[in-house]
C-alpha positions as CSV (number, residue, x, y, z in Angstrom):
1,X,70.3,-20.7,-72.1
2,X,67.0,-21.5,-70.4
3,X,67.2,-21.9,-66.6
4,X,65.2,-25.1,-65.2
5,X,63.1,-24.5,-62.4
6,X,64.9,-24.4,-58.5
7,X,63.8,-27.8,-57.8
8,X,64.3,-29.8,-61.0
9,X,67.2,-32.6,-61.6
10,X,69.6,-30.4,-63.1
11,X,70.8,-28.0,-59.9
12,X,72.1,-31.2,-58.1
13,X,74.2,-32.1,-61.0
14,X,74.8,-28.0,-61.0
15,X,75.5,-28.1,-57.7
16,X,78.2,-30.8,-57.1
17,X,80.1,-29.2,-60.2
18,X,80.2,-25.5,-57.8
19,X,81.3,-27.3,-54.8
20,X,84.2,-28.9,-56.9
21,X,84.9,-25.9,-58.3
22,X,84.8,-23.9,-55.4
23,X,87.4,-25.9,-53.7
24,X,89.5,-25.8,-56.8
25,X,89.6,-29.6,-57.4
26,X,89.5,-31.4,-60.6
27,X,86.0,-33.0,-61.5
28,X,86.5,-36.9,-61.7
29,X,83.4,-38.4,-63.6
30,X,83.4,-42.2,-63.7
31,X,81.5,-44.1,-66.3
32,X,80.1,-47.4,-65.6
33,X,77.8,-49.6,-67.8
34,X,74.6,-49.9,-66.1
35,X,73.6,-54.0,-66.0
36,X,77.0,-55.0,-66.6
37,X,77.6,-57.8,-65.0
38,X,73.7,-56.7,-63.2
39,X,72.5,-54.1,-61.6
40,X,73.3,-54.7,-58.1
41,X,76.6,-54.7,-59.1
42,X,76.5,-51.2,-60.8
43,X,74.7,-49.7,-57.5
44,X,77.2,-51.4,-55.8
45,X,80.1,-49.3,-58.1
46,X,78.1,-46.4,-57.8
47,X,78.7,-46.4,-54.0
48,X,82.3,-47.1,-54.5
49,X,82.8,-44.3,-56.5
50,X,81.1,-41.8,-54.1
51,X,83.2,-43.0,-51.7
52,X,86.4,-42.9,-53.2
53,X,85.1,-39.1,-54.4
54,X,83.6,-39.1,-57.8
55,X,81.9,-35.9,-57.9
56,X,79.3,-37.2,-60.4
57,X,78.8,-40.8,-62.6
58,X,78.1,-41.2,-66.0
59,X,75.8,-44.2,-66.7
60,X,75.7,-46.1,-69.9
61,X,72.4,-46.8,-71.3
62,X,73.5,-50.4,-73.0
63,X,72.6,-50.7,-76.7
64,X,73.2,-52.8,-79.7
65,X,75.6,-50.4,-81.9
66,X,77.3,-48.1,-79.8
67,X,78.3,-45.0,-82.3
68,X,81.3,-43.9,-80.2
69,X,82.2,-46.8,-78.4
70,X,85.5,-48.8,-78.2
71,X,85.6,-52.6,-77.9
72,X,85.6,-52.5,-74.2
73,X,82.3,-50.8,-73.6
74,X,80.8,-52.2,-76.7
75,X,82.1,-55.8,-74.7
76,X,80.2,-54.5,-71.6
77,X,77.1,-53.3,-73.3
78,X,76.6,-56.9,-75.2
79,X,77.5,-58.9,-71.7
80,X,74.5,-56.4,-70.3
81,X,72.2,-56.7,-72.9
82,X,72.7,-60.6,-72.4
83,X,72.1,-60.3,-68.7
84,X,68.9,-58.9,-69.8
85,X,69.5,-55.3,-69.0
86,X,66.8,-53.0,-70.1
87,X,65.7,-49.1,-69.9
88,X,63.2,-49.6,-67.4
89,X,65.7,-51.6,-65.3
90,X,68.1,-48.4,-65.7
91,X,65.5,-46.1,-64.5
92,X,65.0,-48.3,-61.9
93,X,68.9,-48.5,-60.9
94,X,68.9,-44.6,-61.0
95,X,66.1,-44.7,-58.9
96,X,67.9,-46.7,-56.1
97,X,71.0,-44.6,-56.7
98,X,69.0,-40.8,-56.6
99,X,67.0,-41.8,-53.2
100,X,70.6,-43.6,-51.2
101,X,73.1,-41.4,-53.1
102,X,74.5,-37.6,-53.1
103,X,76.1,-38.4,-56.2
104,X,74.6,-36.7,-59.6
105,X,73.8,-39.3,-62.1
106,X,73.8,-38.8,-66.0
107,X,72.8,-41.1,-68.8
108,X,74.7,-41.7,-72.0
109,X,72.2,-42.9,-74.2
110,X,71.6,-43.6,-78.1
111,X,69.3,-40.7,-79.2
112,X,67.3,-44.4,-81.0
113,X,66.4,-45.5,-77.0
114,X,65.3,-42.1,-76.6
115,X,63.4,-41.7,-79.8
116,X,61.2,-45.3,-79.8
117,X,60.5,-44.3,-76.6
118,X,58.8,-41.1,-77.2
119,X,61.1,-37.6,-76.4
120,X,59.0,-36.1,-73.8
121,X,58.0,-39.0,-71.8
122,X,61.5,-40.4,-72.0
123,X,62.7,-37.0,-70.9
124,X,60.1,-37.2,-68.3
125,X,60.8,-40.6,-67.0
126,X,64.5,-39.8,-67.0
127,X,63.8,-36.9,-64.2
128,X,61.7,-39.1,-62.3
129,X,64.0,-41.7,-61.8
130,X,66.3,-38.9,-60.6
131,X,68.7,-38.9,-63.3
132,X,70.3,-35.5,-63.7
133,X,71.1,-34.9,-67.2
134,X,71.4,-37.0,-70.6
135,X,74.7,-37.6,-73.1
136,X,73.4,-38.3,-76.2
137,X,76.8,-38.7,-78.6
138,X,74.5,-39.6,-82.1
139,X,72.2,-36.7,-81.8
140,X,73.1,-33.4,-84.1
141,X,73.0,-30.2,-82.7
142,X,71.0,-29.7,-86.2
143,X,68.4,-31.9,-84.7
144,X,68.3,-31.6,-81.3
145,X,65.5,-29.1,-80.9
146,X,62.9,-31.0,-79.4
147,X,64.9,-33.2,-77.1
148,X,66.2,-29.9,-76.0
149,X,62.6,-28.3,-74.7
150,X,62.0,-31.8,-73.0
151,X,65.2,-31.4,-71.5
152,X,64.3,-28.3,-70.3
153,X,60.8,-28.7,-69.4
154,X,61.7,-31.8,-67.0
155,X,64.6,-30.1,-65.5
156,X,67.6,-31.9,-67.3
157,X,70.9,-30.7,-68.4
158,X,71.7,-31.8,-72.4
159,X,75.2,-32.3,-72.4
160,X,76.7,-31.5,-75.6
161,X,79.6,-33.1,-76.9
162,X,82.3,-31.4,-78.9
163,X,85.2,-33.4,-80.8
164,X,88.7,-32.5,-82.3
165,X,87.0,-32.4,-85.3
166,X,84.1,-30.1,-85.0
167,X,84.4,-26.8,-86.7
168,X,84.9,-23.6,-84.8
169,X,81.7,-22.1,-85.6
170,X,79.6,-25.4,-85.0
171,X,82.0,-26.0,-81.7
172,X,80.7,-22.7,-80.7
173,X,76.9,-23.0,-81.0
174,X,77.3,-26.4,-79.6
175,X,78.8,-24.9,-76.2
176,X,76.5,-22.1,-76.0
177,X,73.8,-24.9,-75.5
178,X,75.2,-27.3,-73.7
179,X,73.6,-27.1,-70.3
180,X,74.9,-28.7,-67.1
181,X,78.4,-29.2,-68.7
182,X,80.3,-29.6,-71.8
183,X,82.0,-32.3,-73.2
184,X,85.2,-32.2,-74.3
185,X,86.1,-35.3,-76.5
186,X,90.4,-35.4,-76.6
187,X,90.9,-37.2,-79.5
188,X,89.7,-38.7,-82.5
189,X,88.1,-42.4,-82.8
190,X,85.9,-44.4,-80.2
191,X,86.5,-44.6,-76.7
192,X,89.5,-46.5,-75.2
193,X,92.6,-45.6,-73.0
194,X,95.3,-43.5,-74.8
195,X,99.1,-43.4,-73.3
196,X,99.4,-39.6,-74.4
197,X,96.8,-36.8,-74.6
198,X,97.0,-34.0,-77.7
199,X,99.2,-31.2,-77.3
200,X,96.6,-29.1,-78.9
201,X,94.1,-30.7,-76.0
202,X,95.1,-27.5,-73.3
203,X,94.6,-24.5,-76.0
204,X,91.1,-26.3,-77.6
205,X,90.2,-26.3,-73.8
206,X,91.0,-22.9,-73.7
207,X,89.1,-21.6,-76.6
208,X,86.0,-23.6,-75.8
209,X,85.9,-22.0,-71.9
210,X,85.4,-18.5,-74.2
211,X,82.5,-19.8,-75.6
212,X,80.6,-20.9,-72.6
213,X,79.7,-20.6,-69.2
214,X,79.0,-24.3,-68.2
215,X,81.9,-26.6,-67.0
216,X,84.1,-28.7,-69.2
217,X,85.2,-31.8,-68.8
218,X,87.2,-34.0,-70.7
219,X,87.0,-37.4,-71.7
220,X,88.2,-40.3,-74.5
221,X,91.8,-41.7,-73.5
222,X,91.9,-40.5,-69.6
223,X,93.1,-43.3,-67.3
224,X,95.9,-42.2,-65.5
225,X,96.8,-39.6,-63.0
226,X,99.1,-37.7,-64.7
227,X,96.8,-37.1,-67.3
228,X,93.7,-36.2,-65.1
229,X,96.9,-33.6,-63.8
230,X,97.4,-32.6,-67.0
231,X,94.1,-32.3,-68.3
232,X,93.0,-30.3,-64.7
233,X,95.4,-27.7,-65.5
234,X,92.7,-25.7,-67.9
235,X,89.8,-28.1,-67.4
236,X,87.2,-28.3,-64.8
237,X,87.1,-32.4,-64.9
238,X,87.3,-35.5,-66.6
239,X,85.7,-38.6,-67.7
240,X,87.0,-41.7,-66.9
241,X,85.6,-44.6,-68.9
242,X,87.2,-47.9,-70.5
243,X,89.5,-47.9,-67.5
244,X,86.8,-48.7,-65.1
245,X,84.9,-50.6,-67.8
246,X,87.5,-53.1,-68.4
247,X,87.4,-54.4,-64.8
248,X,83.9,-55.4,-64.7
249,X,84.2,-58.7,-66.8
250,X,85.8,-59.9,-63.9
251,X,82.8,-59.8,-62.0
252,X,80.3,-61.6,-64.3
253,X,79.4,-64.8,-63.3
254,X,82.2,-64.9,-60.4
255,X,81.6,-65.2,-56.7
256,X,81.2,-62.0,-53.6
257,X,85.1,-62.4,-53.4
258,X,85.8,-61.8,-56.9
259,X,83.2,-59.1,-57.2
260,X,84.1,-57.6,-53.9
261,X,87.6,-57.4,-55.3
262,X,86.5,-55.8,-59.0
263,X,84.7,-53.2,-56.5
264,X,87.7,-52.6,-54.7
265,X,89.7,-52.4,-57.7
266,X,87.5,-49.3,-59.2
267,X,87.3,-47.4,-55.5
268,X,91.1,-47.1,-55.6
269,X,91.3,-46.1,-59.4
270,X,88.8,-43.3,-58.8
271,X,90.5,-42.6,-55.4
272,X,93.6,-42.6,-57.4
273,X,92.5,-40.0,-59.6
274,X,91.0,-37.7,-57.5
275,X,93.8,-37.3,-55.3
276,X,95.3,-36.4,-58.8
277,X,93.0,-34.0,-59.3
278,X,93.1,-32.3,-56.1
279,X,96.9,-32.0,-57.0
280,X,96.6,-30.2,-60.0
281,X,94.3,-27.6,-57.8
282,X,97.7,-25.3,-57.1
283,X,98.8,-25.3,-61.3
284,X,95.5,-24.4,-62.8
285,X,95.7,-22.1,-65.6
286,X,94.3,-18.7,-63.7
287,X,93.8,-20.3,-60.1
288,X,90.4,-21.5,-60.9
289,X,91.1,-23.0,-64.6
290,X,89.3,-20.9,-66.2
């Protein structure tokens, strides 16, 4: 895998995974909407979930038909999109969040954003706004070539994505190229909370950490701290999405006390779960996960 240069985007996404790994911890990586209920709000959560010890934040470029989506981020995206959220006003909120926060910031986007755009300049424009690294859950590795040397050329990490149902062989290329991290999808379907993880989850894990060098982290279905505990036995982190999602309907449209209290409501569920994670540091498969 190519190496971006010492300065670019990707090393302080890199290096908040090595200091979480270092100390053993479990990676917690919220996701938030970004526009949803506006972005003020989402800056606002941003700096919650610092504080309560996210180690990075996944942000989600809102579009019109979410691939992987369950109804509660697809509910968030439309209640952005009506709020008038736009790509230039998510550069904009990453650039507000790169210049006040230590926090590593990655987009989730639909690889359609990033293609009427234009690859490099989105790829470009994604770096300068200080994000660290793009999801992009519609894009084949097949055809991912050329978002790939943008990637690398503006110092991003390309976060794969690899899912219960992807062959061994393919699951295999796909880590090898996964830069920044890999992730780990736990079951099969959209995104939403689950009351019990796979059994096969832990061994998949397993095999995949053979295959690559980069961290992985799991997400689809993780709410709860037992199952960030369970999960951080073999894995470096998770991602923590519908959870979070769901409360911020709540604060559309309502007054500072309401929001206040939805902001509130998402520090404690991160804190929750990174206390959980930093639980799980003393059971980890090897010591270090791995």
């Amino acid at each position: 895998m190519a190496e971006a240069a010492v300065d670019a985007p990707i090393t302080k996404l890199a290096a908040a995974l090595a200091q979480r790994e270092k100390a053993g911890d479990v990676v917690v990586a919220p996701f938030l909407t970004a526009g949803d209920p506006d972005m003020d709000f989402t800056f606002e959560a941003l700096e919650a979930a610092q504080a309560a010890g996210a180690t990075l934040c996944e942000l989600g470029v809102p579009y019109s038909d979410p691939i992987a989506d369950g109804p509660v981020i697809q509910a968030s995206y439309t209640r952005a999109l009506n709020a008038g959220a736009s790509l230039e006003g998510v550069f904009g909120l990453a650039s507000r969040a790169s210049a006040q926060l230590s926090m590593p910031l990655v987009a989730m986007t639909s690889y359609s954003i990033i293609f009427r755009r234009g690859i490099d300049r989105f790829a470009g424009e994604a770096a300068t706004s200080g994000l660290t690294g793009l999801i992009v859950p519609d894009l084949p590795i097949e055809e991912s070539a050329a978002l790939s040397k943008a990637c690398r050329q503006s110092g991003l990490a390309l976060v794969r994505l690899v899912t219960p149902t992807t062959p061994p062989e393919r699951a295999a290329r796909i880590a090898s190229e996964s830069t920044g991290f890999l992730y780990c999808v736990s079951v099969a379907g959209v995104t939403g909370e689950r009351v019990s993880l796979p059994q096969q989850l832990k061994d998949r894990v397993l095999w995949l950490k053979e295959q690559t060098d980069v961290p992985i982290l799991v997400g689809f279905g993780i709410s709860r701290p037992e199952q960030v505990r369970e999960v951080g036995e073999v894995a470096d982190g998770v991602i923590v999405g519908s959870a979070l999602v769901r409360h911020l309907e709540a604060a559309g449209g309502s007054g500072s006390d309401a929001r206040q209290a939805v902001l509130a409501t998402i520090a404690s569920h991160v804190g929750d779960l990174v206390t959980a994670g930093g639980s799980a540091r003393g059971s980890r498969t090897g010591g270090d996960g791995r």
